[in-house]
C-alpha positions, -999 to +999 in steps of 0.1 A: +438+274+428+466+267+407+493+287+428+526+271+426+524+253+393+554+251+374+548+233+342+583+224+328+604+245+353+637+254+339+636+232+315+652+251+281+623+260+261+627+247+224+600+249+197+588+217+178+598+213+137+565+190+132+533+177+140+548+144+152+576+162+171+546+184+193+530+154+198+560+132+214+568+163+236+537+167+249+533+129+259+564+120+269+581+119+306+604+148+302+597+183+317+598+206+288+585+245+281+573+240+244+572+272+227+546+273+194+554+307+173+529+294+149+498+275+144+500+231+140+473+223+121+462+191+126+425+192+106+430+170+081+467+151+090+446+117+102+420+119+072+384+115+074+356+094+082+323+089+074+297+072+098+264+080+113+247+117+127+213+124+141+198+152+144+189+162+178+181+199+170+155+211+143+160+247+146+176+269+123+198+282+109+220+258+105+221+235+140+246+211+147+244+178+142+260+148+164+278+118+159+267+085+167+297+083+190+295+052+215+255+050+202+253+087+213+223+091+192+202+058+205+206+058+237+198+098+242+183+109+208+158+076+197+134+095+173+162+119+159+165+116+126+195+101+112+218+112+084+255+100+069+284+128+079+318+129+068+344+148+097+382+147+105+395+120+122+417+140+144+392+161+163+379+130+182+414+121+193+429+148+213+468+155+217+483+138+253+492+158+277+521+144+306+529+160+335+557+189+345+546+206+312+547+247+298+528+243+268+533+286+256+528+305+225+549+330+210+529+364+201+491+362+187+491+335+162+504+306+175+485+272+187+469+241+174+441+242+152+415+206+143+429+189+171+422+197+211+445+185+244+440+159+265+453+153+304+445+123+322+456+121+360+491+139+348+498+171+375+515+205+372+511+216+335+508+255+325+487+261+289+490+294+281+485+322+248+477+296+223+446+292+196+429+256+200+400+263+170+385+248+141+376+215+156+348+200+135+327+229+149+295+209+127+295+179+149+285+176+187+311+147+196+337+163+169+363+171+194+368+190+225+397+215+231+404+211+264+395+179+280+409+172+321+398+137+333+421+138+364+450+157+375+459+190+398+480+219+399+472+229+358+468+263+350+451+276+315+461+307+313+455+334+285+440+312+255+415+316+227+389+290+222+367+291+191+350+268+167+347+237+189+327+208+182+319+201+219+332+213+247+358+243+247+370+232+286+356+200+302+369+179+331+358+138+332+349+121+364+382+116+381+388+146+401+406+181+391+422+199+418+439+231+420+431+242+390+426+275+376+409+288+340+419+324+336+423+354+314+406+328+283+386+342+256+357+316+251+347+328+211+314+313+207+307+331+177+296+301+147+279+290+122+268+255+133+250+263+170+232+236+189+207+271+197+206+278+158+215+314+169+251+316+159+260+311+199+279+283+210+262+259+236+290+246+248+312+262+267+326+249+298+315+216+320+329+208+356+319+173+366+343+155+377+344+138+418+354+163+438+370+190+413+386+220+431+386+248+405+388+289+400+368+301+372+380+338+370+390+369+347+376+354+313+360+365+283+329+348+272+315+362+241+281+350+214+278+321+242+250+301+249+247+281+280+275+260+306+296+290+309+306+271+332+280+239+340+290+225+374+277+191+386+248+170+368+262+133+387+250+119+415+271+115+448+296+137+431+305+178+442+326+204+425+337+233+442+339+259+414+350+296+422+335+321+398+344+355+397+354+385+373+344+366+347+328+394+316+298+380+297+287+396+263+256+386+241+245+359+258+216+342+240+207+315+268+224+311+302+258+314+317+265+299+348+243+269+357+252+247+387+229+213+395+232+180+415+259+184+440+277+209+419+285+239+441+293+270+419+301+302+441+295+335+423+280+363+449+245+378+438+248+404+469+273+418+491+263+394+521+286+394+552+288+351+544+320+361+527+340+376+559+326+347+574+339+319+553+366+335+534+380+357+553+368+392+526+340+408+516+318+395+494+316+414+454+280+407+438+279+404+402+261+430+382+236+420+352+230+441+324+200+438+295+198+400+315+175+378+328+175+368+366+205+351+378+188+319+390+215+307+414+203+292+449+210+315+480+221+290+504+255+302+521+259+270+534+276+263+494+307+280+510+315+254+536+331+233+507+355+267+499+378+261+525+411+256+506+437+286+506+439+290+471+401+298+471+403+326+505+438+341+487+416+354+458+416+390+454+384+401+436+378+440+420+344+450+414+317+442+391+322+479+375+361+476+367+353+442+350+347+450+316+375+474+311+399+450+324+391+419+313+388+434+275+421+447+277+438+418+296+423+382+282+433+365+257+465+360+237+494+384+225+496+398+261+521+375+283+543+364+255 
């Protein structure tokens, strides 16, 4: 979906000296290709602070607990218990992100760590082969690491997601068009789980009003559940392509789509494909799984009706794992 984005263009790539510098370049109205060759750590740079948790989860080991964020914990959590947590201030308050942006890192150990990215309504932005980790990974409402409220043509492209608080990709309710997540390694491996089974819960969630988005050629690993969630508000619809995507040790769900979300990832070669997209239809295969408990209804692919969604070229179930192992992630394109 994200064919033609530019992010900065030509713009002469430079590399930032400091944490202040990355974030004025990132923000400001100047196309720029930032290049990171190491890792910013923002964890503790805006201190701490201590306030109220619940505890929505009793499992165990070690679940995570949440932040009272914006009364998170009486309005959905009433007879949670409550506890006194200290976090980092920065995870909460995510790095801006302006339009005409290449936000690239330089080999395998370059990124931002304690601290996630935020676009709001900005437009042609590449992220791609950086680290976003380490974000209060205790706390549900601790930070996100990707967070889109808004915005088209952005490509993320080749990252590594681990150690997330909340969400590792998430759009807001503004819509996110021609977008695309690819080649991403979603780590879920942790110790704090909201599943008390060392798998992170949450993994990607697509809700925005009318979000146009390809969901393809990751690497989900010790995940959970919304890998990706699609939908969940009312009067609202996503039109998510899924495809090529590689699960591994999945201890709950992966792709779940509710209320008007409309998630398309084949479950049998059906000729509804050729019909509405112009190719043939690649089902996914399941291994040591569950059912895949997606709806049948081709009607779902009336809403796939943009280009960048028919232009997709899809390789079989079989040569997934092979490729996506040796292909996602960082320390390939740069």
């Amino acid at each position: 979906m994200a064919t033609g984005t530019t992010g900065g263009g030509s713009a002469t790539a430079a590399t930032p000296s400091s944490l202040a510098e990355l974030t004025t370049w990132l923000s400001d109205s100047t196309a720029r290709v930032i290049v990171l060759t190491s890792v910013f750590d923002f964890t503790s740079a805006e201190g701490t602070v201590t306030g109220k948790a619940c505890k929505p989860w009793t499992c165990s080991p070690n679940p995570q607990l949440a932040i009272d964020a914006n009364s998170w914990c009486e309005n959905y959590e009433p007879s949670a218990a409550t506890t006194t947590v200290t976090y980092y201030a920065a995870g909460p308050n995510p790095l801006k992100v302006a339009s005409n942006k290449t936000l690239l890192g330089k080999g395998s150990n370059a990124g931002i760590k304690g601290k996630g990215l935020k676009i709001t309504g900005a437009s042609n932005i590449i992220i791609q082969n950086i680290r976003i980790t380490d974000i209060n990974a205790e706390y549900v409402w601790g930070g996100d690491a990707l967070q889109i409220d808004g915005g088209s043509k952005i490509w993320i492209d080749h990252n590594y997601f681990q150690h997330i608080g909340r969400q590792m990709v998430v759009t807001g309710y503004n819509p996110v068009t021609a977008t695309t997540f690819s080649n991403n390694v979603f780590n879920g491996d942790s110790t704090y789980s909201a599943t008390c089974n060392g798998e992170h819960y949450w993994v990607a969630l697509f809700t925005g009003s009318g979000d146009t988005i390809t969901f393809a050629l990751n690497y989900l690993y010790k995940t959970s559940g919304r890998g990706p969630h699609v939908g969940g508000t009312s009067g609202y619809y996503q039109d998510v392509h899924v495809y090529n995507n590689y699960f591994v040790t999945i201890g709950g769900h992966a792709v779940d789509a509710v209320s008007s979300g409309q998630a398309y990832a084949p479950t049998s070669a059906s000729t509804a494909c050729s019909t509405n997209l112009g190719r043939s239809c690649v089902a996914n295969t399941l291994l040591s799984s569950g059912d895949l408990s997606l709806g049948t209804d081709t009607g779902t692919l009336n809403g796939f009706t943009a280009s960048g969604f028919k232009s997709s070229t899809v390789m079989a179930a079989s040569a997934v794992p092979s490729y996506v192992q040796a292909n996602a992630g960082i320390g390939i394109v740069n």
